[in-house]
VOPAGU-2260 file (C-alpha; in pm, 1 decimal, decimal comma):
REM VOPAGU-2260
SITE   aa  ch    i         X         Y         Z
SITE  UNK   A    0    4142,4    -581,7     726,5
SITE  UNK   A    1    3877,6    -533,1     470,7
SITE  UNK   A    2    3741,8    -777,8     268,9
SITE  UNK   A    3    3708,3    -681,1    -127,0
SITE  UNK   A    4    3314,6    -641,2     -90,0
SITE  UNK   A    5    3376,6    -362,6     209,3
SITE  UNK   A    6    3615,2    -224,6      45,2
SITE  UNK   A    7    3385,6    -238,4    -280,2
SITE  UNK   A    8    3119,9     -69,6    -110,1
SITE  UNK   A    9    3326,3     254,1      85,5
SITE  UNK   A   10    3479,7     263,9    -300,6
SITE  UNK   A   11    3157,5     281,4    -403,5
SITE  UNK   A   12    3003,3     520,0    -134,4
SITE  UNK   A   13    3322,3     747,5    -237,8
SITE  UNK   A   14    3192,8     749,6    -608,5
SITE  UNK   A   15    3505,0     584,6    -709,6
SITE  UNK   A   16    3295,3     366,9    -933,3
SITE  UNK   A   17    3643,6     187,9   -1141,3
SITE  UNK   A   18    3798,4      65,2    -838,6
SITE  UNK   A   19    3448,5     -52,6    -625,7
SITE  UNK   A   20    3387,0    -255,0    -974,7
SITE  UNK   A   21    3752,0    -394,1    -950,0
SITE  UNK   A   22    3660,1    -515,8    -636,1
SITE  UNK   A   23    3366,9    -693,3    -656,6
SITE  UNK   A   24    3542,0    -872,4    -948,3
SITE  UNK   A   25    3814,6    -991,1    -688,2
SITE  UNK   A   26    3563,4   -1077,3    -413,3
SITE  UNK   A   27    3353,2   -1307,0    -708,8
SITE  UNK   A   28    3701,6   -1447,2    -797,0
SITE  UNK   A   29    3804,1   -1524,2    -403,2
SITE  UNK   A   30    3477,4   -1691,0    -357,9
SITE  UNK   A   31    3300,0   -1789,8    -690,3
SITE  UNK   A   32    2971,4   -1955,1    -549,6
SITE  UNK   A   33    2868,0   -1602,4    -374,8
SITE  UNK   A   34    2603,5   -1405,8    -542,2
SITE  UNK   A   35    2703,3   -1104,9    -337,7
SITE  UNK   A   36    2966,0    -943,7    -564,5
SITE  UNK   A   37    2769,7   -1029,9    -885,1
SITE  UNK   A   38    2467,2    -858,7    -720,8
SITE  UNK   A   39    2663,8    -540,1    -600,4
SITE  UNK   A   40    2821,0    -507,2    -929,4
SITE  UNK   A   41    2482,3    -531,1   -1139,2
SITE  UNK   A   42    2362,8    -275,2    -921,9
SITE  UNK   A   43    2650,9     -27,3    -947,0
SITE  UNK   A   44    2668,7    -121,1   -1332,0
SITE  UNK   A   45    2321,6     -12,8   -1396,1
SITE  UNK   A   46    2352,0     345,7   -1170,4
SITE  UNK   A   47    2604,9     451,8   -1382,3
SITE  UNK   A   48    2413,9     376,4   -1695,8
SITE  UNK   A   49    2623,8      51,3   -1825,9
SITE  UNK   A   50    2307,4    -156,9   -1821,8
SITE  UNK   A   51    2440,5    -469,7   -2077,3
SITE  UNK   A   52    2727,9    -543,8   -1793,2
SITE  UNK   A   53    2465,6    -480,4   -1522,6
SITE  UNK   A   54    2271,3    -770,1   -1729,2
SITE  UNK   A   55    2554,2    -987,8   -1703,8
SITE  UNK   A   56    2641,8    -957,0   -1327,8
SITE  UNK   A   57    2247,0   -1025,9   -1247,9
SITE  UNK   A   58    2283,8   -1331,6   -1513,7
SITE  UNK   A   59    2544,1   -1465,3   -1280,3
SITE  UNK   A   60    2373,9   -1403,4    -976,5
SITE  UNK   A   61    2075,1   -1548,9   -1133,3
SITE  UNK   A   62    2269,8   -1867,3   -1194,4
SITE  UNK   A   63    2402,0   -1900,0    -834,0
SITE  UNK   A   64    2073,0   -1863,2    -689,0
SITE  UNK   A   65    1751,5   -1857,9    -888,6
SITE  UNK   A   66    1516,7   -1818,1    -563,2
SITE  UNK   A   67    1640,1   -1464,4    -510,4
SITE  UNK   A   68    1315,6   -1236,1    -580,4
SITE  UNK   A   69    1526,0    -933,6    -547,3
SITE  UNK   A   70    1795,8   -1021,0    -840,2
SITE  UNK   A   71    1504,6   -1117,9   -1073,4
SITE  UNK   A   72    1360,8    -766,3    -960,0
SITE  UNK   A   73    1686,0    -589,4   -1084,9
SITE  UNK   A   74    1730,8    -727,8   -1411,4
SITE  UNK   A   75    1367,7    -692,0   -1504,2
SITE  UNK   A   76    1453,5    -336,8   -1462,5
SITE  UNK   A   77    1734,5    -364,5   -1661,4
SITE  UNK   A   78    1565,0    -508,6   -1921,2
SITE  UNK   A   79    1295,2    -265,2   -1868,5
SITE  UNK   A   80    1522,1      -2,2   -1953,0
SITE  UNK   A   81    1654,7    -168,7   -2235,8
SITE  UNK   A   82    1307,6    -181,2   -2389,4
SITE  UNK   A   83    1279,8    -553,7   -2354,2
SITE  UNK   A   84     960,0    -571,4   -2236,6
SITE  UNK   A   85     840,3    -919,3   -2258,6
SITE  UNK   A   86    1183,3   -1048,9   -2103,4
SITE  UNK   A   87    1124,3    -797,2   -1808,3
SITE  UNK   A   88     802,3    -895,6   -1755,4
SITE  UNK   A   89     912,3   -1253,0   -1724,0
SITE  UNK   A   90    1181,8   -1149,2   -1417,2
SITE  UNK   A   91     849,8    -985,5   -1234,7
SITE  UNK   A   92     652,2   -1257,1   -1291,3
SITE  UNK   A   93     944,3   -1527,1   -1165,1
SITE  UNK   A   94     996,1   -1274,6    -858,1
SITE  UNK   A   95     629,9   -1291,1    -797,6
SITE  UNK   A   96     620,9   -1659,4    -794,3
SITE  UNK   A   97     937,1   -1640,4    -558,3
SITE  UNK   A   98     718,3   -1407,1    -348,9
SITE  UNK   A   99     395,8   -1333,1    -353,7
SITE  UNK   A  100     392,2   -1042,3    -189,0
SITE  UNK   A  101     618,7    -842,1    -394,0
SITE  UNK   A  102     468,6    -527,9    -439,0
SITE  UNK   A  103     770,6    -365,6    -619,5
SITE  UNK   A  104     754,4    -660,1    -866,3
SITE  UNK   A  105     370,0    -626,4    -923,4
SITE  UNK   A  106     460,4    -219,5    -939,7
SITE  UNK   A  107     684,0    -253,3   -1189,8
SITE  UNK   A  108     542,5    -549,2   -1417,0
SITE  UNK   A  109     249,7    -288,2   -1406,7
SITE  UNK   A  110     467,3     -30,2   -1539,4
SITE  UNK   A  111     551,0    -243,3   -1840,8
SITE  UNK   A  112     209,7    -358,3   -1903,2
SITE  UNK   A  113      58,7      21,4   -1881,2
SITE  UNK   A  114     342,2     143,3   -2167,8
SITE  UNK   A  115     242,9    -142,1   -2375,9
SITE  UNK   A  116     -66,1    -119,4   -2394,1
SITE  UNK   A  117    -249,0    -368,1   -2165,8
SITE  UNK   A  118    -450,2    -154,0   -1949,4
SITE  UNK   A  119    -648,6    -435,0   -1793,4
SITE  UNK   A  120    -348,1    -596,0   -1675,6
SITE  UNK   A  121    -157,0    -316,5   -1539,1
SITE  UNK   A  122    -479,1    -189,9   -1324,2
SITE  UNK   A  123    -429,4    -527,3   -1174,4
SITE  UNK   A  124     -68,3    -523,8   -1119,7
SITE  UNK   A  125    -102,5    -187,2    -999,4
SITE  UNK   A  126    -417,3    -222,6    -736,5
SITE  UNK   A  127    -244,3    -586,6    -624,2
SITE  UNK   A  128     112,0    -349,7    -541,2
SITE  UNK   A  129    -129,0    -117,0    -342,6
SITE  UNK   A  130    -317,3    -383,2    -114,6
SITE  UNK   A  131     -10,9    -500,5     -40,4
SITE  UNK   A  132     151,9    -146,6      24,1
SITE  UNK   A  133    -136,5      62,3     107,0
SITE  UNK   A  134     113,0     363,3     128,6
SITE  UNK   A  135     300,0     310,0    -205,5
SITE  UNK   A  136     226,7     606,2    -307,8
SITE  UNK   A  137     367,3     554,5    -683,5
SITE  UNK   A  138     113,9     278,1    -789,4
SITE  UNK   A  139    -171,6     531,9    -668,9
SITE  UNK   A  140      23,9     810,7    -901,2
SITE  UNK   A  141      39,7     525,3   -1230,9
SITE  UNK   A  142    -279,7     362,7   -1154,9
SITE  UNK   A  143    -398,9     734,6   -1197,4
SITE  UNK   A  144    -249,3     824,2   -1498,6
SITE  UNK   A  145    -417,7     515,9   -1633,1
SITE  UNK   A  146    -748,3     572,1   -1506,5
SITE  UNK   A  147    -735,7     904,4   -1658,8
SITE  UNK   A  148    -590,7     776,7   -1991,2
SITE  UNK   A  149    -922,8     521,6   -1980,5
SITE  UNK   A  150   -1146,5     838,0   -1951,6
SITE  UNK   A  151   -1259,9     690,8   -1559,6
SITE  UNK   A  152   -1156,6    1080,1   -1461,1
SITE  UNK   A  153   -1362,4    1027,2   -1086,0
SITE  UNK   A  154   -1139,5     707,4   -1010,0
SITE  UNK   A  155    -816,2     941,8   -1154,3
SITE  UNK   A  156    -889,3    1193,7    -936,8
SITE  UNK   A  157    -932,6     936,4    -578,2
SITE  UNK   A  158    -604,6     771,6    -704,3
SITE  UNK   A  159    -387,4    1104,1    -732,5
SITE  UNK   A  160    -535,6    1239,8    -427,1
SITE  UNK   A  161    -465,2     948,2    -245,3
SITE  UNK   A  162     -81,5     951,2    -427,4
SITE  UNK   A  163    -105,6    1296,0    -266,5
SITE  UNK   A  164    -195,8    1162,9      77,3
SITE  UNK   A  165      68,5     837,0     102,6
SITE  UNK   A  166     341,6    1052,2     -67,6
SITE  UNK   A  167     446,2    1372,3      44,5
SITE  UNK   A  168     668,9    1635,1    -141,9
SITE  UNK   A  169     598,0    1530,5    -507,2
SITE  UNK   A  170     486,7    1778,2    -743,0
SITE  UNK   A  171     341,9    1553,4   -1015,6
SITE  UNK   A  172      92,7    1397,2    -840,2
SITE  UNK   A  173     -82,3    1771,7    -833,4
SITE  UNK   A  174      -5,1    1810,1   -1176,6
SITE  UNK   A  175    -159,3    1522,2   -1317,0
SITE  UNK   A  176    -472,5    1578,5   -1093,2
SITE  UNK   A  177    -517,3    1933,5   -1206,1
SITE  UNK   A  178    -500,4    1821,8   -1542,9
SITE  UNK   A  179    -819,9    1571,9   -1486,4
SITE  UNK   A  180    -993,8    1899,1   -1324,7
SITE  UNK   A  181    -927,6    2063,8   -1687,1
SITE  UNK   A  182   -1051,5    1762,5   -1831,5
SITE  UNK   A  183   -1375,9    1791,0   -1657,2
SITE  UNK   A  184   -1400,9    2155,2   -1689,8
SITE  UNK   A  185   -1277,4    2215,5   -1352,0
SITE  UNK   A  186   -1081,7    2535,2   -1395,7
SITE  UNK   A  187   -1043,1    2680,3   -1068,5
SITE  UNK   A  188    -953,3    2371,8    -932,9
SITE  UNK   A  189    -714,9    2259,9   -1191,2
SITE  UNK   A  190    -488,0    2605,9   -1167,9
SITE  UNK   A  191    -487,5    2496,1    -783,7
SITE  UNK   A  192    -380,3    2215,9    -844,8
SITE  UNK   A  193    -105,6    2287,9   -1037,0
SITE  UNK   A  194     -38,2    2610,9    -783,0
SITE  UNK   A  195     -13,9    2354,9    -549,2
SITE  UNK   A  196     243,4    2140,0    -752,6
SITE  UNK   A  197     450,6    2452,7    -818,4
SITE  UNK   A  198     479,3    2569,0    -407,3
SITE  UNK   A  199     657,1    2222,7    -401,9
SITE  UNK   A  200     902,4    2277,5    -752,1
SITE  UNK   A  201     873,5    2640,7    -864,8
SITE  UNK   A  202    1047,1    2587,6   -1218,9
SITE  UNK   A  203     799,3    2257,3   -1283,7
SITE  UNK   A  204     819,1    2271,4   -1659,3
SITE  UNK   A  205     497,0    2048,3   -1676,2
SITE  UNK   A  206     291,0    2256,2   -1412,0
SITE  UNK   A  207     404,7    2595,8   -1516,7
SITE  UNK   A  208     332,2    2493,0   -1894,0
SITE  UNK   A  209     -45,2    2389,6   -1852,9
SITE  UNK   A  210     -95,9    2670,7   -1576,3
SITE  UNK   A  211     -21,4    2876,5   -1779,8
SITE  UNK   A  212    -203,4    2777,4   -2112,8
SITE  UNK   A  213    -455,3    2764,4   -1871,0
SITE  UNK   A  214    -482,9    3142,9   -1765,4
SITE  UNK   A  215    -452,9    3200,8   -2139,0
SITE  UNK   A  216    -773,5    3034,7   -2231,5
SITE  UNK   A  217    -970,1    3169,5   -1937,3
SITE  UNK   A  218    -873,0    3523,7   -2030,2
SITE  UNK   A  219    -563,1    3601,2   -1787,8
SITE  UNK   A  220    -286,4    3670,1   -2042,5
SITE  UNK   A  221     -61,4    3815,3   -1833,4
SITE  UNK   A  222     -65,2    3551,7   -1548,4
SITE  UNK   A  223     -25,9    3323,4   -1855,4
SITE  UNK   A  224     273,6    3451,9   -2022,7
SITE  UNK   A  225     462,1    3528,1   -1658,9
SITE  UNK   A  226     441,0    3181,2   -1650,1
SITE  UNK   A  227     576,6    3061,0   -1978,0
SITE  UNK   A  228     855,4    3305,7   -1918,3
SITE  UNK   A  229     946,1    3111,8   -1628,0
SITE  UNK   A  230     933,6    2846,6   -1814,6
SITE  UNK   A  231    1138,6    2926,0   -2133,2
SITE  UNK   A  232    1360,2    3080,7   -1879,4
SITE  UNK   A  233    1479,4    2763,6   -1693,3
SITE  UNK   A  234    1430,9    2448,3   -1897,5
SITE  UNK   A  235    1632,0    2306,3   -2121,5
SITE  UNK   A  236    1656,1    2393,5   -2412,6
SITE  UNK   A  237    1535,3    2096,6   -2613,2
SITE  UNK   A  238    1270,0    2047,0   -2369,6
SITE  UNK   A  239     915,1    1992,0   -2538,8
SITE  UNK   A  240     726,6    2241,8   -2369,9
SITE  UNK   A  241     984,0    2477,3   -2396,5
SITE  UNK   A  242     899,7    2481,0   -2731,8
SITE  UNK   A  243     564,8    2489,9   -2705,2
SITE  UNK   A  244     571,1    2763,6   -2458,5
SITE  UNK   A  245     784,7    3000,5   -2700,4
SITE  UNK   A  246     508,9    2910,4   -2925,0
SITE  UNK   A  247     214,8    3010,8   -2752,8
SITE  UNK   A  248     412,3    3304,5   -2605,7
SITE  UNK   A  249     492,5    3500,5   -2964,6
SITE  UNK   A  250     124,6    3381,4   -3042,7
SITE  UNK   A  251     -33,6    3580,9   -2771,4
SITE  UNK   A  252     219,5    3861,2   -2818,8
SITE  UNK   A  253     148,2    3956,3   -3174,9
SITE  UNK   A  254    -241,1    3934,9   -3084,2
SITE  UNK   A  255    -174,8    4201,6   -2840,2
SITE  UNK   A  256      42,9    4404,3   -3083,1
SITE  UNK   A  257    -309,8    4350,4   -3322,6
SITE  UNK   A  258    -492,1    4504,3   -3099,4
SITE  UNK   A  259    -331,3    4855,5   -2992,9
């Protein structure tokens, strides 16, 4: 016979998300000094978006066991996501003291530091996730984007490729490359770049936006506009470069109507 956490987690693995929930509740009932149902639940809460409930499962998981690096890991992000930064940054910091070699906690307190601001910090969080994952692949990508945000374009460019290396199959990592190559003047190698990023997503909004403002500005309408076409043509509507892209299209359309 199954116990309520199996039968919580085939409920879950069926998507029926009430009755896996339900469970969990009964297993925490049957057995209140097990963190396992709390834990289970936070994490289903938060998939499915209901991140103030996922708060409160990891609160009472939290409570049961407070030397748990994992739990503290999964309500930083839920506080992460609920924009409360300096509370999230506390649940890395306790997971880090729980473990030290954490590199998902470092990864993500970096995360938090980088979007507010304190650059210094995140580079630290960031390069202390990668010696202790040498493949995570994501730090290289954020560690990157900050790099390039400082203006250190060289370093940028040695962290993407590297992202590039440790992390195969993600578009973005090209993207955000090409886009230091643009920064440096790099043209040729920046429209490879993001050629390179759209092989592995052909509808990248980001990649096929910047591509092709690119070919614009180096003279190659046409390539340009075939590629905000794609672009208008299959992202969402309310999607920012979208809008740009319609934009920039009409521009360059009523300059060619100008000229005949």
């Amino acid at each position: 016979m199954e116990s309520h956490i199996e039968s919580g987690i085939r409920l879950e693995n069926e998507r029926h998300y009430k009755e896996a929930i339900a469970e969990y509740d009964k297993a925490a009932l049957e057995d209140p000094k097990k963190k396992e149902p709390y834990i289970l639940k936070g994490n289903l809460l938060e998939e499915v978006g209901d991140y103030l409930n996922a708060l409160h499962a990891f609160n009472r998981a939290i409570l049961l066991d407070n030397q748990d690096a994992e739990v503290f890991c999964s309500r930083g992000d839920v506080l992460a996501t609920l924009e409360r930064y300096p509370e999230a940054i506390n649940d890395f910091s306790q997971a880090i003291s729980i473990n030290k070699e954490d590199s998902y906690a470092y990864y993500n307190r970096g995360l938090i530091y980088a979007k507010t601001n304190q650059s210094d910090k995140a580079l630290k969080d960031f390069t202390s996730a990668i010696s202790l994952d040498p493949n995570y692949g994501s730090a290289f990508n954020n560690r990157g984007l900050l790099y390039h945000k400082l203006g250190n374009y060289q370093l940028a460019i040695a962290d993407f490729t590297e992202a590039i290396n440790v992390r195969k199959g993600f578009a973005c990592s090209f993207t955000h490359r090409g886009r230091v190559q643009e920064a440096l003047g790099n043209s040729d190698l920046a429209i490879a770049d993001y050629t390179l990023a759209l092989e592995i997503n052909p509808t990248d909004v980001t990649a096929l936006f910047f591509r092709g403002a690119l070919y614009i500005s180096t003279n190659k309408k046409d390539e340009g506009l075939k590629d905000f076409e794609l672009l208008i043509n299959t992202a969402p509507k309310d999607n920012h470069y979208r809008s740009l892209a319609l934009k920039l299209k009409k521009q360059n359309l009523d300059k060619k109507s100008r000229n005949f």
